[in-house]
C-alpha positions as semicolon CSV with decimal commas, in nm:
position;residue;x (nm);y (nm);z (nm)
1;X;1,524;2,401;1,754
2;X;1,607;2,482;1,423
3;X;1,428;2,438;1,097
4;X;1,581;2,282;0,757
5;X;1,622;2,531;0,573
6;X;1,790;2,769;0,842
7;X;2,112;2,907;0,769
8;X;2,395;3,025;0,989
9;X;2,454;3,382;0,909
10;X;2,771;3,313;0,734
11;X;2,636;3,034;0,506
12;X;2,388;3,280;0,400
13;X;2,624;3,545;0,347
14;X;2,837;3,323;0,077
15;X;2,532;3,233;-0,058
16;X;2,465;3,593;-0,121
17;X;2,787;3,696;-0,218
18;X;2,791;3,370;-0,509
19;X;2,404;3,455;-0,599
20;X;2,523;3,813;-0,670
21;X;2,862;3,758;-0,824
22;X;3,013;3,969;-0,625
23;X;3,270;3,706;-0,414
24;X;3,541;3,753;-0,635
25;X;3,543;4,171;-0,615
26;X;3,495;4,111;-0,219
27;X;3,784;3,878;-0,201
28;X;4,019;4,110;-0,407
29;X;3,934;4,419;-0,129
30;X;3,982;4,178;0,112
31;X;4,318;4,141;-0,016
32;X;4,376;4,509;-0,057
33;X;4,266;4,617;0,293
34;X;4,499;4,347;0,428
35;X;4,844;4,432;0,201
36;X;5,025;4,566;0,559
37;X;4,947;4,252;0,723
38;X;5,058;4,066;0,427
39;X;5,376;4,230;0,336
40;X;5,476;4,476;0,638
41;X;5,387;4,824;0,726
42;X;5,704;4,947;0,584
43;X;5,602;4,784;0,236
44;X;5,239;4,921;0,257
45;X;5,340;5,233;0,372
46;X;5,559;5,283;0,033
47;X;5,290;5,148;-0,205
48;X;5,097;5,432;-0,399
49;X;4,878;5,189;-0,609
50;X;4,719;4,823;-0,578
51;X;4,451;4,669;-0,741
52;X;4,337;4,342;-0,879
53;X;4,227;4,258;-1,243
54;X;4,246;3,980;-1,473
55;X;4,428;3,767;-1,178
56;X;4,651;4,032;-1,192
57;X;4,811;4,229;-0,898
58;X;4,911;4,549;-1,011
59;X;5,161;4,744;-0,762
60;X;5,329;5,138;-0,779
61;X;5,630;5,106;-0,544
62;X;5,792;5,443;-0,481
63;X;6,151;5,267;-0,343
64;X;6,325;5,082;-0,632
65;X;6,521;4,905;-0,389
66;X;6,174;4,779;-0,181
67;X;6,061;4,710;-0,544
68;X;6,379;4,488;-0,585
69;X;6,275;4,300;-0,287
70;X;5,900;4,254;-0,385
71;X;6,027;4,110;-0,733
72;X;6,238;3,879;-0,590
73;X;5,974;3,811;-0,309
74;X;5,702;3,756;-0,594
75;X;5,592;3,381;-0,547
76;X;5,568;3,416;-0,173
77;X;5,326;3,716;-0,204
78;X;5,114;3,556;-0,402
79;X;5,086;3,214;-0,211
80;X;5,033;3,446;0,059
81;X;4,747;3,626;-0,116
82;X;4,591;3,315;-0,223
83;X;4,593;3,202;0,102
84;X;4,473;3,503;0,281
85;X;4,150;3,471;0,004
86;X;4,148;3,059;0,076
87;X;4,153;3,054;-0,385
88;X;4,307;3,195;-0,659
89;X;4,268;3,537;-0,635
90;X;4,645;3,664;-0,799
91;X;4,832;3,420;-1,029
92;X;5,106;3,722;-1,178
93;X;5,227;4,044;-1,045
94;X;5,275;4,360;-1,219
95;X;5,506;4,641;-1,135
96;X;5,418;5,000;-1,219
């Protein structure tokens, strides 16, 4: 029998993470931890830099030609990001 006030431990854990502050910094790693499965191993595997700031994805592509693709790509990824963090985590992306 539960009590009112009990929490699963999920609901507590968003509750934590919004008391804190810290949601928005766990949902950008989120997003960085996840890149292959967003954009391919191949992709991942050819990215020297990502990180999130401002709403702001910053990427360091070492194949102009992948880079090409990504720019062209560039509203998918980031419906795909937003998706993957269920807001809006990236609203521009920035190539290095």
């Amino acid at each position: 029998m539960r009590k009112t006030n009990d929490k699963s431990l999920k609901e507590a854990i968003e509750q934590m993470l919004n008391v804190y502050k810290i949601k928005r910094k766990y949902d950008e790693t989120h997003v960085v931890t996840a890149w292959p499965d967003l954009v391919g191993k191949s992709v991942a595997n050819r990215t020297k830099e990502l990180f999130i700031r401002d709403k702001k994805l910053f990427l360091r592509i070492e194949s102009s030609v992948i880079k090409n693709e990504l720019v062209m790509m560039r509203s998918q990824i980031i419906a795909k990001i937003n998706d993957e963090a269920k807001t809006v985590l990236v609203e521009e992306i920035v190539f290095l």
